[in-house]
C-alpha positions in Angstrom: -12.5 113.1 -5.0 -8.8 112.6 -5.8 -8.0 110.2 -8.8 -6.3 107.5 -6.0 -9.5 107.8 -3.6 -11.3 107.3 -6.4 -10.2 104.2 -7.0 -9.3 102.8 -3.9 -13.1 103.0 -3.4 -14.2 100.9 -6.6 -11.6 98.7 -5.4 -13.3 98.3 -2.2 -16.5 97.5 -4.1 -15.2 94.7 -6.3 -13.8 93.2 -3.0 -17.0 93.3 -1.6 -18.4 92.0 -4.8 -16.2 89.1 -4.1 -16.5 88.2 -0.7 -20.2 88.9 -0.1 -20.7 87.6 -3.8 -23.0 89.8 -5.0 -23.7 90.5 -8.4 -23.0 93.5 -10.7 -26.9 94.6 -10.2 -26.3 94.5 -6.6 -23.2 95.9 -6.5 -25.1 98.8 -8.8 -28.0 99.0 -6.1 -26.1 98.8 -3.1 -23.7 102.2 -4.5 -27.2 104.0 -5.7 -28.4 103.4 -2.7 -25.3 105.1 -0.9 -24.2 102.1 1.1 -20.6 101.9 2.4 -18.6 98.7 1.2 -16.8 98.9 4.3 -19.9 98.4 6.3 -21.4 95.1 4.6 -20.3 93.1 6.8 -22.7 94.4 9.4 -25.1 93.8 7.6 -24.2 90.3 6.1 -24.2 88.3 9.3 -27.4 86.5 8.6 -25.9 83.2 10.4 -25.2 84.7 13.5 -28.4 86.4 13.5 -31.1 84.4 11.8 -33.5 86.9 11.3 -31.6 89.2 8.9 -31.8 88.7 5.1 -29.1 87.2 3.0 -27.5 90.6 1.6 -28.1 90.5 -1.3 -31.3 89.7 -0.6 -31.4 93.1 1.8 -30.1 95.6 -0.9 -32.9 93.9 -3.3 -35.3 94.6 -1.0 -34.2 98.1 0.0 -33.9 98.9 -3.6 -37.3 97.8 -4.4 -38.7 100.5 -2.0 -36.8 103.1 -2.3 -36.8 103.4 -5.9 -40.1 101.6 -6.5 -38.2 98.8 -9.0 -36.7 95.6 -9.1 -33.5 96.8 -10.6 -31.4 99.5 -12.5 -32.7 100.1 -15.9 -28.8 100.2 -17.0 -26.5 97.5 -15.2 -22.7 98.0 -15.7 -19.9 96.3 -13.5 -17.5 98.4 -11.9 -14.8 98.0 -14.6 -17.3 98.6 -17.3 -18.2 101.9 -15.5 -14.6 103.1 -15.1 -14.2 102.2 -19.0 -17.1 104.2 -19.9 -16.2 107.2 -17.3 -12.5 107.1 -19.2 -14.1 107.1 -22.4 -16.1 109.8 -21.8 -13.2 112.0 -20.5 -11.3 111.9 -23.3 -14.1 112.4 -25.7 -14.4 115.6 -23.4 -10.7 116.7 -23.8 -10.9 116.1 -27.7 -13.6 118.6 -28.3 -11.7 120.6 -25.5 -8.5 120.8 -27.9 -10.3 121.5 -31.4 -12.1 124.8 -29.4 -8.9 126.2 -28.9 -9.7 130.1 -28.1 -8.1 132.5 -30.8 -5.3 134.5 -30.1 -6.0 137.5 -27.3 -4.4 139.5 -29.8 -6.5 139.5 -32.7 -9.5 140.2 -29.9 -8.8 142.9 -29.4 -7.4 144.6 -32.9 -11.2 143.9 -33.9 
């Protein structure tokens, strides 16, 4: 996924966050569970349609069986997700840069 995509899509997400307010254990869920922020709104029209579930109500619910408990064992917000993603990239390029292969030269003289 390109970096932009990437993060037009958590943006998406923390709108949703916002305007279905959900919490950052739902928000968690409803991404494990591969659910499209785009498509919520289907699925949060319990006033029209009585006898749907609040939403988050729903992704509890759908969680629950799917994964057999009530919540993530980790919760992280969005931002503290990117934060740790970032984090762990550059760790990645540090020990990328102190295993600098040896000259090709000096290969091959041995």
């Amino acid at each position: 996924m390109a970096r932009g995509t990437q993060r037009q899509e958590l943006q998406r997400w923390i709108d949703a966050r916002k305007r279905f307010h959900l919490s950052h254990a739902q928000v968690q869920m409803a991404r494990e569970l591969g659910m499209n922020p785009r498509k919520l709104g289907r699925l949060a029209n319990s006033d029209q349609e009585p006898w749907k579930a609040p939403l988050p109500i729903f992704i509890e619910r759908i969680y629950q069986k799917r994964f057999g408990k009530a919540s993530p064992d980790r919760v992280l917000s969005i931002e503290e997700r990117v934060r740790e993603v970032a984090a762990k990239k550059a760790r990645r390029r540090e020990r990328r840069a102190g295993d600098v292969p040896q000259d090709k030269e000096s290969d091959r003289s041995e």
